[in-house]
PASEBA-1860 file (N, C-alpha, C; in nm, 3 decimals):
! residues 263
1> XXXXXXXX> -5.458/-0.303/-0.773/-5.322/-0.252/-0.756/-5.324/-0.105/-0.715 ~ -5.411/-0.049/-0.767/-5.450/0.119/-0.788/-5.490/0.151/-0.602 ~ -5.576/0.093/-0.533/-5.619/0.107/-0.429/-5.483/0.042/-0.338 ~ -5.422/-0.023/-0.349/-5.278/-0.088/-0.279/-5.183/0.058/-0.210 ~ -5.169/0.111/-0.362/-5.067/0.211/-0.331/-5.159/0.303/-0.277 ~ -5.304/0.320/-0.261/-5.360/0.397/-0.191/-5.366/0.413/-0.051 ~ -5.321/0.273/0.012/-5.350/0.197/0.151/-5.188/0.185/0.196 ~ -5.128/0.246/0.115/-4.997/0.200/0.118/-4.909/0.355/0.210
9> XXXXXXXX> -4.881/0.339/0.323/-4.871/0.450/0.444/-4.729/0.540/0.379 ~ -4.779/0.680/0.383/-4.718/0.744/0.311/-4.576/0.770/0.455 ~ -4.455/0.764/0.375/-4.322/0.801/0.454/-4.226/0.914/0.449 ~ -4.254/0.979/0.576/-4.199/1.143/0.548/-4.003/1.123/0.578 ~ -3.967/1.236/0.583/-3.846/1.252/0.640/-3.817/1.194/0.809 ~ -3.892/1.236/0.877/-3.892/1.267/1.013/-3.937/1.014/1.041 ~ -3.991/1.007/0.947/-3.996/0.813/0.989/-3.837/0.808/0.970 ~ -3.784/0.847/0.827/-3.644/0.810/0.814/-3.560/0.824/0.911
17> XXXXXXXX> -3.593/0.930/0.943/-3.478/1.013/1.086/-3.517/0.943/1.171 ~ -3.629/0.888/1.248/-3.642/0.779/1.342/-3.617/0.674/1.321 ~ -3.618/0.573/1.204/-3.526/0.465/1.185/-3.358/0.481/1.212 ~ -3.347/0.589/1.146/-3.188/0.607/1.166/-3.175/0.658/1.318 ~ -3.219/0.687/1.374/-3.171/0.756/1.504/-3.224/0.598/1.651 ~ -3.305/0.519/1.590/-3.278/0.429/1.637/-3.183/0.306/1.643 ~ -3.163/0.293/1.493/-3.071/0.202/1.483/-2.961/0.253/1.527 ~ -2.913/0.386/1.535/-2.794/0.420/1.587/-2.751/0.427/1.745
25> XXXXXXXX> -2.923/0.441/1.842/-2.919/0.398/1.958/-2.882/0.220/2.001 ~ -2.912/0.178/1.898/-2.921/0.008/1.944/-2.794/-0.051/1.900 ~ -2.707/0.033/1.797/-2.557/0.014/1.790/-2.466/0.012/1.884 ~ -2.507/0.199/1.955/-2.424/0.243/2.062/-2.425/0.163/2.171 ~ -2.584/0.092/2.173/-2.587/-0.025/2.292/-2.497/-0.140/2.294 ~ -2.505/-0.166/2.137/-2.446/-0.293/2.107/-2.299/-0.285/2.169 ~ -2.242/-0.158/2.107/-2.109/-0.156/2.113/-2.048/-0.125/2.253 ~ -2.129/-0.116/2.360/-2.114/-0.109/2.510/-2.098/-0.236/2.571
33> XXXXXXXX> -2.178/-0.313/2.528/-2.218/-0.439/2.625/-2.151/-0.542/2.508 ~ -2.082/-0.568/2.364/-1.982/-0.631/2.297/-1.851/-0.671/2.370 ~ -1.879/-0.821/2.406/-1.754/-0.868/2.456/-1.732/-0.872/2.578 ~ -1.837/-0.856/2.641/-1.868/-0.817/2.821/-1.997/-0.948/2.844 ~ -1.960/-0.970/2.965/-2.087/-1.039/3.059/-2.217/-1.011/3.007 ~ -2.251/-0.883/3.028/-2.362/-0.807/2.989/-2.407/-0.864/2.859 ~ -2.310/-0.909/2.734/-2.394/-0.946/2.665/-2.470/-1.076/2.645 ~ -2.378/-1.165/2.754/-2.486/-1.291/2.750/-2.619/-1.299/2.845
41> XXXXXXXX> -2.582/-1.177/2.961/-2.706/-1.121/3.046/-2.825/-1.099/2.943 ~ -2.783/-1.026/2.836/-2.886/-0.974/2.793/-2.961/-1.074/2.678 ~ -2.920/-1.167/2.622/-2.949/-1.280/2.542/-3.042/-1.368/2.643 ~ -2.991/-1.366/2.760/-3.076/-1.427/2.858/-3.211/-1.371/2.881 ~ -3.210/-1.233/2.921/-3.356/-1.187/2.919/-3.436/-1.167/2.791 ~ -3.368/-1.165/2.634/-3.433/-1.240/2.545/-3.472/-1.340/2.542 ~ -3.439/-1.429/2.523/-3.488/-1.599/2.581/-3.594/-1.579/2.675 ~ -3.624/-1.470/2.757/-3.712/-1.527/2.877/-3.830/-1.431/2.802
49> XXXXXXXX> -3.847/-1.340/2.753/-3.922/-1.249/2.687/-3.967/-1.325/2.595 ~ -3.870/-1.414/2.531/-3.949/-1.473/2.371/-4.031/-1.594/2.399 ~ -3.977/-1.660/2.533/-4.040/-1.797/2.587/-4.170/-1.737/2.617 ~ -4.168/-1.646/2.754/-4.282/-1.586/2.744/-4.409/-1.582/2.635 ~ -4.344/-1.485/2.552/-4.455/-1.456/2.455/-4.513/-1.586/2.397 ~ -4.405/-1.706/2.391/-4.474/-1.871/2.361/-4.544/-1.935/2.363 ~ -4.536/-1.899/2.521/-4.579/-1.983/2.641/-4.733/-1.931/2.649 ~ -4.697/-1.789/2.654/-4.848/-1.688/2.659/-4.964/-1.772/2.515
57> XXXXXXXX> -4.895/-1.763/2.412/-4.971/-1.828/2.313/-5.055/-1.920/2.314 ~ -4.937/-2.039/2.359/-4.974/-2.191/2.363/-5.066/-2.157/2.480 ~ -5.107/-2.111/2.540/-5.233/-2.094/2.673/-5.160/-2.190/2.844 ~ -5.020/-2.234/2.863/-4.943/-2.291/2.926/-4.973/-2.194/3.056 ~ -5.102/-2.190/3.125/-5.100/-2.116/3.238/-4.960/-2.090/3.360 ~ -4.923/-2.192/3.405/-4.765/-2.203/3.513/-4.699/-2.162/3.417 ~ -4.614/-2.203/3.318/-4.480/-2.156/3.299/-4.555/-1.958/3.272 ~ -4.675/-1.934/3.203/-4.706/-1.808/3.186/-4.662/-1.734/3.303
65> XXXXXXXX> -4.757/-1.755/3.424/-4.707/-1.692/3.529/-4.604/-1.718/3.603 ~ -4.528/-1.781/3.600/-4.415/-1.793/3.646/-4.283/-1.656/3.542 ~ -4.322/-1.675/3.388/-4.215/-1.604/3.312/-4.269/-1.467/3.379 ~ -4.437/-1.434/3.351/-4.472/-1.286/3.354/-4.422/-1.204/3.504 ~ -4.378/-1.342/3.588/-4.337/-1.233/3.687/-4.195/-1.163/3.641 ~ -4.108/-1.220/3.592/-3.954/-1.222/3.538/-4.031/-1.087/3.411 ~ -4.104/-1.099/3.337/-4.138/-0.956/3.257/-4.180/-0.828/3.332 ~ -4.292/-0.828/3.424/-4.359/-0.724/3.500/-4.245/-0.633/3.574
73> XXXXXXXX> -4.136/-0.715/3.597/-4.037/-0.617/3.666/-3.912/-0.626/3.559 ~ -3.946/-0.615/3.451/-3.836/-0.621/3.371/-3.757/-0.535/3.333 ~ -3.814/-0.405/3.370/-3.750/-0.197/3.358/-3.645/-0.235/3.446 ~ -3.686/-0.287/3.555/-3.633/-0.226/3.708/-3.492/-0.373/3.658 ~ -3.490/-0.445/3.641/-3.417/-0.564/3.629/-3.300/-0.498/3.530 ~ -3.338/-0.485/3.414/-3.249/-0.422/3.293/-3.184/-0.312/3.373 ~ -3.211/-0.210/3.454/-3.135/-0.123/3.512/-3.038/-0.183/3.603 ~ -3.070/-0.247/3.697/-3.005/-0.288/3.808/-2.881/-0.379/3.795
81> XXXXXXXX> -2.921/-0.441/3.670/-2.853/-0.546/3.598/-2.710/-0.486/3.495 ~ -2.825/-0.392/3.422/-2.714/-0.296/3.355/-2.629/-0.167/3.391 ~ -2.656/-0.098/3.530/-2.624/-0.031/3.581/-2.529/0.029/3.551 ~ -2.399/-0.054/3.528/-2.279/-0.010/3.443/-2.307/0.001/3.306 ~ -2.334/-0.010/3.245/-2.382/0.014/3.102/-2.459/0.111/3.052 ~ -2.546/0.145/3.186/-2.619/0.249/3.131/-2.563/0.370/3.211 ~ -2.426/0.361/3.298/-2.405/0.473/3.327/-2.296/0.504/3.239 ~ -2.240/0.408/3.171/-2.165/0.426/3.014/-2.197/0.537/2.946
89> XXXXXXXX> -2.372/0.439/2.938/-2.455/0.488/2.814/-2.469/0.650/2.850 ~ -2.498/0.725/2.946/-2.545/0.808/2.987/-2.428/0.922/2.973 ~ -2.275/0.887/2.953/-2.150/0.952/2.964/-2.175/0.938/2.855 ~ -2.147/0.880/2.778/-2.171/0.866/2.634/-2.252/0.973/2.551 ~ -2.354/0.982/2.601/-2.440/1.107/2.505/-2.438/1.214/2.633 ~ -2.343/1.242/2.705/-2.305/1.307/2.776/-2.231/1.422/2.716 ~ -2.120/1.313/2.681/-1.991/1.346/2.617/-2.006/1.429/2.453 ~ -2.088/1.368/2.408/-2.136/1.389/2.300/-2.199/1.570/2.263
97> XXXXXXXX> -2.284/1.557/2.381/-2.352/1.710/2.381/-2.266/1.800/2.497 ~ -2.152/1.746/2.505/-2.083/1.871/2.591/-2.040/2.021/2.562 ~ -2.117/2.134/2.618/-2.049/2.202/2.564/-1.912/2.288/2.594 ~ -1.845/2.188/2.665/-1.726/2.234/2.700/-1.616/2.135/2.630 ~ -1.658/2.055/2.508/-1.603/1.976/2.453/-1.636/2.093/2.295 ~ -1.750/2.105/2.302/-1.705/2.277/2.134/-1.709/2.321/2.187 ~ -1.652/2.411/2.301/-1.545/2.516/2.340/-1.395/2.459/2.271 ~ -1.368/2.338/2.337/-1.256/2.324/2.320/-1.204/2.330/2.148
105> XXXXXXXX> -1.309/2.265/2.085/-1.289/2.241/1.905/-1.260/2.386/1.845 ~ -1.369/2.479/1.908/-1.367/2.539/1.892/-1.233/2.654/1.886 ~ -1.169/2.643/2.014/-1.040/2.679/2.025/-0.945/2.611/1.936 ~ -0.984/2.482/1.905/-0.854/2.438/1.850/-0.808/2.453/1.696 ~ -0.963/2.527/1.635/-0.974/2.515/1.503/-0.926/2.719/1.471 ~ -0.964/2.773/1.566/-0.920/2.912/1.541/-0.815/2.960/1.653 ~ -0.730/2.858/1.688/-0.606/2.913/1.782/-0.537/2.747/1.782 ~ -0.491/2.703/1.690/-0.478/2.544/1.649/-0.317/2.569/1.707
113> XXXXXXXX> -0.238/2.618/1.613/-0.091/2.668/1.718/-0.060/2.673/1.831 ~ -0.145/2.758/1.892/-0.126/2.800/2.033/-0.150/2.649/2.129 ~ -0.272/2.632/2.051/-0.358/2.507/2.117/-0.262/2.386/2.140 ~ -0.184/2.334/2.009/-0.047/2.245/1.977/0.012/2.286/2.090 ~ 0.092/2.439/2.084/0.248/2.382/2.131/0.216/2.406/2.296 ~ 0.053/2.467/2.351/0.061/2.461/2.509/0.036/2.267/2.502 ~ -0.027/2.198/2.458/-0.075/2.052/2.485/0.046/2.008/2.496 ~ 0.165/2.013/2.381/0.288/1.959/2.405/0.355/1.971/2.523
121> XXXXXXXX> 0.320/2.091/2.551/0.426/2.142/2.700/0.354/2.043/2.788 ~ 0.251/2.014/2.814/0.179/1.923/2.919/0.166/1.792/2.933 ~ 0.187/1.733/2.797/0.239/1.551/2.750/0.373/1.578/2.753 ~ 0.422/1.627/2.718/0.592/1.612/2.711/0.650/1.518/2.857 ~ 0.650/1.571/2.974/0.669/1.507/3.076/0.606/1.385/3.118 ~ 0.463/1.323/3.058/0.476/1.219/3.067/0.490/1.141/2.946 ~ 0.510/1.170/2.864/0.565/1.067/2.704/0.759/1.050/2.771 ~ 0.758/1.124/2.825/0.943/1.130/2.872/0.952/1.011/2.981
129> XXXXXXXX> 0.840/1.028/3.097/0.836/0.929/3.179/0.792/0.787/3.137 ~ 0.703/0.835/3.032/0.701/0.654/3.017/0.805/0.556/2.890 ~ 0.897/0.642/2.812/1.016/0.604/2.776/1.104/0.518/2.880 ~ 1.123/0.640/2.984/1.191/0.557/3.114/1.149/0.425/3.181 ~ 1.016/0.421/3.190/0.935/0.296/3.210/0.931/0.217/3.126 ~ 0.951/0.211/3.029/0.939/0.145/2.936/1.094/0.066/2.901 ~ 1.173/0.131/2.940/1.301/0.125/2.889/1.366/0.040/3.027 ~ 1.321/0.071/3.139/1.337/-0.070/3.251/1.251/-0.187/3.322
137> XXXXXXXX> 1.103/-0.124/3.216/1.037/-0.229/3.186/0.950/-0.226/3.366 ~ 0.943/-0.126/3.371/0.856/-0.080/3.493/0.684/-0.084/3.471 ~ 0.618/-0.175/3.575/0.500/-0.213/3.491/0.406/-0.030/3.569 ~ 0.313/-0.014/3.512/0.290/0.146/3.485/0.102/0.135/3.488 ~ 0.045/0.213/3.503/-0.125/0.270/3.475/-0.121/0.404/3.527 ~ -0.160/0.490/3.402/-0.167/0.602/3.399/-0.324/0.633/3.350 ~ -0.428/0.711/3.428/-0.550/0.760/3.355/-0.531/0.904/3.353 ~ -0.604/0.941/3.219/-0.637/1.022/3.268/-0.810/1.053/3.216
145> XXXXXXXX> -0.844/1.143/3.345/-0.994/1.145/3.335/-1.030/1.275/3.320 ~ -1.178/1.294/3.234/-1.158/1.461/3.207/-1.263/1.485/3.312 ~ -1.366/1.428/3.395/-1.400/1.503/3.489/-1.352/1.419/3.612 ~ -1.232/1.481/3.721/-1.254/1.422/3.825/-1.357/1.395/3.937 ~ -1.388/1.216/3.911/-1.505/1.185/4.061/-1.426/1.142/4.157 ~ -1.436/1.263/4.270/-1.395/1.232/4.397/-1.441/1.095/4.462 ~ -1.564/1.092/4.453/-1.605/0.937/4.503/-1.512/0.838/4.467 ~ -1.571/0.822/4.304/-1.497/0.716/4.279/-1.365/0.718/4.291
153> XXXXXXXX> -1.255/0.792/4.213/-1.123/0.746/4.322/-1.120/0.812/4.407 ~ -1.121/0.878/4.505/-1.018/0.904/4.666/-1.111/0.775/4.710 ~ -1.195/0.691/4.691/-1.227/0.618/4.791/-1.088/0.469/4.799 ~ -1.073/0.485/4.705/-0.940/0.384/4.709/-0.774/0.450/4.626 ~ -0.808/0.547/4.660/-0.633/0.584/4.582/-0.589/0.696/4.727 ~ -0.447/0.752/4.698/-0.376/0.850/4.779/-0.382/0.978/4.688 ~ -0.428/1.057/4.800/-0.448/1.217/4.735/-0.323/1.232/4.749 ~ -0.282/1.320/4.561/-0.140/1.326/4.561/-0.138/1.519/4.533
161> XXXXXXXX> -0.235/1.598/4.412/-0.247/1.691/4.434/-0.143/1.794/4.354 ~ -0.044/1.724/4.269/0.107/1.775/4.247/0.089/1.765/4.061 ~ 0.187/1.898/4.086/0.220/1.937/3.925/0.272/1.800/3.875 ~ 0.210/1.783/3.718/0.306/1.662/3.656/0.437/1.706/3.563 ~ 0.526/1.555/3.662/0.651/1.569/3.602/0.725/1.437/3.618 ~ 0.796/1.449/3.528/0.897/1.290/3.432/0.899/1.200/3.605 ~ 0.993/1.280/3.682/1.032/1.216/3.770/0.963/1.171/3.899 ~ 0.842/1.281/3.895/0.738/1.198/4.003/0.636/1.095/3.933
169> XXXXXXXX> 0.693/1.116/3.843/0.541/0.969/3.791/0.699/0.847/3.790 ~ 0.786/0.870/3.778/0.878/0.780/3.758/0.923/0.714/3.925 ~ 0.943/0.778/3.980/0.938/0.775/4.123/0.821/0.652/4.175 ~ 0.688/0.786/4.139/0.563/0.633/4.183/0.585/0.507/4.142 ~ 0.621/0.465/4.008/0.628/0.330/3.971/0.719/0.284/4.009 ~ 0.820/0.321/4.056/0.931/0.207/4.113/0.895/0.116/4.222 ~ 0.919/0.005/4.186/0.914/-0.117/4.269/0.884/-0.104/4.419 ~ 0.994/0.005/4.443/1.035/0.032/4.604/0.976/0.131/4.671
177> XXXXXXXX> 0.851/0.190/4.568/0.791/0.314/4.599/0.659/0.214/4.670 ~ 0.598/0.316/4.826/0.443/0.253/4.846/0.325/0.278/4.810 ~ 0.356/0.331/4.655/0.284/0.369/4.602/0.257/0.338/4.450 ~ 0.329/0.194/4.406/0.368/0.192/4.262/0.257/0.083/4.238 ~ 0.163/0.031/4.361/0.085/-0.088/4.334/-0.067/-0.017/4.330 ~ -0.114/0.040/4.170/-0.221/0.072/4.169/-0.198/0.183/4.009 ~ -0.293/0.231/4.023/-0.273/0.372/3.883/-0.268/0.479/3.965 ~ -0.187/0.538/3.866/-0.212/0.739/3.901/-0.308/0.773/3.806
185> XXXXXXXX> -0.397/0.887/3.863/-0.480/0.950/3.812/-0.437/1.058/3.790 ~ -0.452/1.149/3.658/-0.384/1.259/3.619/-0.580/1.346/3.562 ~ -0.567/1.439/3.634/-0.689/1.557/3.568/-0.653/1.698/3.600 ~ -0.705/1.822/3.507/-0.705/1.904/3.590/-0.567/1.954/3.555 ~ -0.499/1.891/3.456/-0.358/1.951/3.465/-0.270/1.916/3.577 ~ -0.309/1.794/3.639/-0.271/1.753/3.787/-0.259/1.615/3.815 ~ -0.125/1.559/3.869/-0.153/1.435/3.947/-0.209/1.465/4.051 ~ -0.368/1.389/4.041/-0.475/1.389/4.135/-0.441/1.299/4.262
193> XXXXXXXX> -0.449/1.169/4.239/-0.424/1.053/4.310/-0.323/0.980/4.270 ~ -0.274/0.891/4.326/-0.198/0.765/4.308/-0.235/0.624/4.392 ~ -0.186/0.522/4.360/-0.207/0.382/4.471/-0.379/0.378/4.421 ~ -0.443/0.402/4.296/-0.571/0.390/4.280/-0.606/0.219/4.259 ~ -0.697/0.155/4.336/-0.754/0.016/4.247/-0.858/0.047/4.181 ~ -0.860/0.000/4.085/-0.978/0.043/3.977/-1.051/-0.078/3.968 ~ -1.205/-0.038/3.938/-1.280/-0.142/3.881/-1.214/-0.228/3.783 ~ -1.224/-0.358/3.756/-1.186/-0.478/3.610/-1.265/-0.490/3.554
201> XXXXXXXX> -1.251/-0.458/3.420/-1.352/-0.490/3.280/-1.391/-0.628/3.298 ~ -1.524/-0.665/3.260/-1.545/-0.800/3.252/-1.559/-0.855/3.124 ~ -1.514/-0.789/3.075/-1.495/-0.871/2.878/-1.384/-0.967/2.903 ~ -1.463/-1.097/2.799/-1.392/-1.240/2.838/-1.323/-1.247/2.755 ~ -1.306/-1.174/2.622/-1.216/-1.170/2.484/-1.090/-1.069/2.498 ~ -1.007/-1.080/2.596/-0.888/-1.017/2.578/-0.813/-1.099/2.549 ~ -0.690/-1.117/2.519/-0.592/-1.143/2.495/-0.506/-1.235/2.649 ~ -0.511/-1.361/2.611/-0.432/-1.411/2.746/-0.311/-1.355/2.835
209> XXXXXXXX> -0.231/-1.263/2.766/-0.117/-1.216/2.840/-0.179/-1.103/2.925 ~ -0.288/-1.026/2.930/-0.329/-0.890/2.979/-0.369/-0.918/3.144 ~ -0.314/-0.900/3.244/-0.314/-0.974/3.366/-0.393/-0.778/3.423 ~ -0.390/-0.767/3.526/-0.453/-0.693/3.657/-0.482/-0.599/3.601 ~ -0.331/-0.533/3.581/-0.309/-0.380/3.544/-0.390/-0.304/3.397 ~ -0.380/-0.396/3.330/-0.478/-0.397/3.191/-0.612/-0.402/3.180 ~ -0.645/-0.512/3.277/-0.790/-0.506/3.293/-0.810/-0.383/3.354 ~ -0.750/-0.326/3.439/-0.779/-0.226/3.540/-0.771/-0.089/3.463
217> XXXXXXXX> -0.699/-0.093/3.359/-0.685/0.018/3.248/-0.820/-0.013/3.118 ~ -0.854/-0.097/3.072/-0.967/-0.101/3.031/-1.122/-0.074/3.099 ~ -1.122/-0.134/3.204/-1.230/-0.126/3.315/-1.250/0.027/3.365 ~ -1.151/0.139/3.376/-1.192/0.262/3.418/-1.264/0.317/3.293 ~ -1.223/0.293/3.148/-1.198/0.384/3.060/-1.418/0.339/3.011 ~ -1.426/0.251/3.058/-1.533/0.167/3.047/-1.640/0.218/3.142 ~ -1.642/0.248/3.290/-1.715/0.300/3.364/-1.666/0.481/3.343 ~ -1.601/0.579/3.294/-1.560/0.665/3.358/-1.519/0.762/3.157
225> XXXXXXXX> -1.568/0.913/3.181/-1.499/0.945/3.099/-1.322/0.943/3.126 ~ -1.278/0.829/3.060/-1.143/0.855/3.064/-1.034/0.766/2.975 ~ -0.923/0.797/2.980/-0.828/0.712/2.885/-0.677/0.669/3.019 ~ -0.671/0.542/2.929/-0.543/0.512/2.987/-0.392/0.452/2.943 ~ -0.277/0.498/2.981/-0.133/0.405/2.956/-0.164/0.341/3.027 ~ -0.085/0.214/2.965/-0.049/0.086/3.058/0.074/0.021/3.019 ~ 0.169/0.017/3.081/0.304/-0.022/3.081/0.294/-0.176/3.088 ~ 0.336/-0.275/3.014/0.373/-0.391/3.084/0.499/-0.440/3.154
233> XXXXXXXX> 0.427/-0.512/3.268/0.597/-0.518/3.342/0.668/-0.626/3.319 ~ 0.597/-0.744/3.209/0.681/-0.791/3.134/0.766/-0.782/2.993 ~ 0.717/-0.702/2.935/0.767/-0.704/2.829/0.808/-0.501/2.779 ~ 0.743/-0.445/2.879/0.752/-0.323/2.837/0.658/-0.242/2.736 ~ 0.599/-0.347/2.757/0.497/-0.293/2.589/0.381/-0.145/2.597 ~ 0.408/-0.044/2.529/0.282/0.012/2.546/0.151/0.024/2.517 ~ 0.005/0.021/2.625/-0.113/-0.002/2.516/-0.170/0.120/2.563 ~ -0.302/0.138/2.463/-0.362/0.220/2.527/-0.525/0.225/2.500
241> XXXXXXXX> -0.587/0.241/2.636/-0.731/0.207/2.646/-0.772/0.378/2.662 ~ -0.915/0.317/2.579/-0.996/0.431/2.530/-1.161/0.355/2.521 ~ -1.296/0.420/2.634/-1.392/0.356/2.567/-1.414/0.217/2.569 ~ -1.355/0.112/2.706/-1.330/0.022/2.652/-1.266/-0.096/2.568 ~ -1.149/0.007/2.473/-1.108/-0.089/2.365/-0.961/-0.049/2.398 ~ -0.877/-0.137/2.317/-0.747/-0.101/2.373/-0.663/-0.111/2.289 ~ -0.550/-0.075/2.224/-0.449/-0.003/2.137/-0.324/-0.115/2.204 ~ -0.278/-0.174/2.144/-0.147/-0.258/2.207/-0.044/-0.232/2.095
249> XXXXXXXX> 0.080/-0.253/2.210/0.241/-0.212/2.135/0.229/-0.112/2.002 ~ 0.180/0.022/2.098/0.182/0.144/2.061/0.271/0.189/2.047 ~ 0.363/0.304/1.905/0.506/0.338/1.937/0.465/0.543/2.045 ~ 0.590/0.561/2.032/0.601/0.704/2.094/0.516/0.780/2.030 ~ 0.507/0.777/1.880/0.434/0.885/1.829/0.289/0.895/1.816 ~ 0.231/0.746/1.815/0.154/0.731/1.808/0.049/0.778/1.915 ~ 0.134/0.712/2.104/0.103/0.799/2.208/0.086/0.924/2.201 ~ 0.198/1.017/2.110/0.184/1.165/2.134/0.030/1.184/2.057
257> XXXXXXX> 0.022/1.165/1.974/-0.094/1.177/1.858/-0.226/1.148/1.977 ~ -0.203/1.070/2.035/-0.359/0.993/2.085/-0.374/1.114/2.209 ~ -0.229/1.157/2.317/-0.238/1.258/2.411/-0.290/1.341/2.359 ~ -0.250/1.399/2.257/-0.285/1.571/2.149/-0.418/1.538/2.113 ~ -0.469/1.462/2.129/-0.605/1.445/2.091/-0.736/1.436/2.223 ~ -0.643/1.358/2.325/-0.759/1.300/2.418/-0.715/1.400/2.562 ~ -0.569/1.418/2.597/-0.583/1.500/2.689/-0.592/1.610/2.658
END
């Protein structure tokens, strides 16, 4: 017993901190690719990894080389495959170590007042506009993104460029506007674009009523640091996507709370 605990591998701080700092990488994974395509992609290249290693055992020369080619390029596969996921992943601990994100905390914790009532002045006009939308049941997608990529939208939206206010975001969404079929993009203190099509989330677990505009408000917030309103144009309802996940029949205050926080 005496020689056991002798043989028995001594465990510092720094193993703990690598257990924990892994499991917390393989969470953040989890919680990317949860509820998406991607995760039965990736159950799949388990299965082919574990057959493998089987197959390798049992001495099954063909199926061996046949799996080991599907392993040997298996880096390059997981990227190409996950591409969106890992450019998630990559915003993600992006976002995390920004330091223009503690600047901002920073401001908000020793100028918290100031910080409040300028944010209000800047949601106010659109928490006003989407009352109005809401109230004639005008279907709506609003992002907003904290770094604008020119690529990604101007390649499919209208450079709009203009101070935000109640009545030009109210304007865009009307029916009769040629510009109400798509999202506005708001950064920058600015309506950037409008008439945007956005990528669609491919998570198969939404909710049956969530048609174009929803997916299209989950799907940015998913590739892109960003958040979004989404008006429904049946029912009026407000949700709101963040990260992927999405907030449904949200009231007013709750919006203000989530703006004061995220824009």
């Amino acid at each position: 017993m005496h020689s056991f605990f002798l043989n028995f591998p001594k465990i510092t701080i720094f193993d703990i901190l690598d257990v924990v700092l892994v499991a917390f990488i393989i969470y953040q994974l989890y919680n990317l690719i949860r509820g998406t395509i991607a995760a039965n992609i990736f159950i799949g290249f388990a299965v082919i990894f574990a057959m493998n290693f089987i197959v390798n055992q049992l001495h099954m020369k063909l199926l061996t080389a046949i799996l080991g080619k599907f392993v040997d390029v298996g880096i390059i596969a997981v990227i190409v495959v996950f591409q969106q996921e890992v450019r998630r992943f990559l915003l993600l601990v992006g976002k995390n170590a920004s330091l223009q994100r503690n600047k901002a905390w920073w401001q908000y914790f020793f100028g918290k007042k100031e910080v409040e009532k300028n944010n209000y002045a800047r949601i106010k006009p659109i928490i006003d506009a989407c009352k109005s939308l809401k109230q004639t049941k005008t279907g709506a997608l609003i992002v907003f993104a904290k770094y604008y990529d020119e690529q990604f939208y101007q390649n499919s939206c209208e450079v709009v460029e203009a101070k935000i206010s109640k009545r030009l975001l109210e304007s865009i969404f009307q029916k009769t506007s040629p510009l109400h079929d798509g999202a506005v993009v708001i950064a920058e203190n600015k309506i950037k674009s409008a008439s945007c099509i956005l990528p669609l989330t491919e998570k198969t677990d939404l909710p049956a009523q969530f048609g174009l505009r929803h997916r299209a408000g989950i799907g940015v917030t998913e590739a892109n640091e960003a958040t979004a309103i989404i008006i429904s144009e049946e029912t009026g309802e407000l949700s709101y996507a963040k990260q992927g996940r999405v907030k449904m029949n949200i009231s007013f205050a709750e919006l203000e709370k989530l703006l004061n926080k995220d824009f």
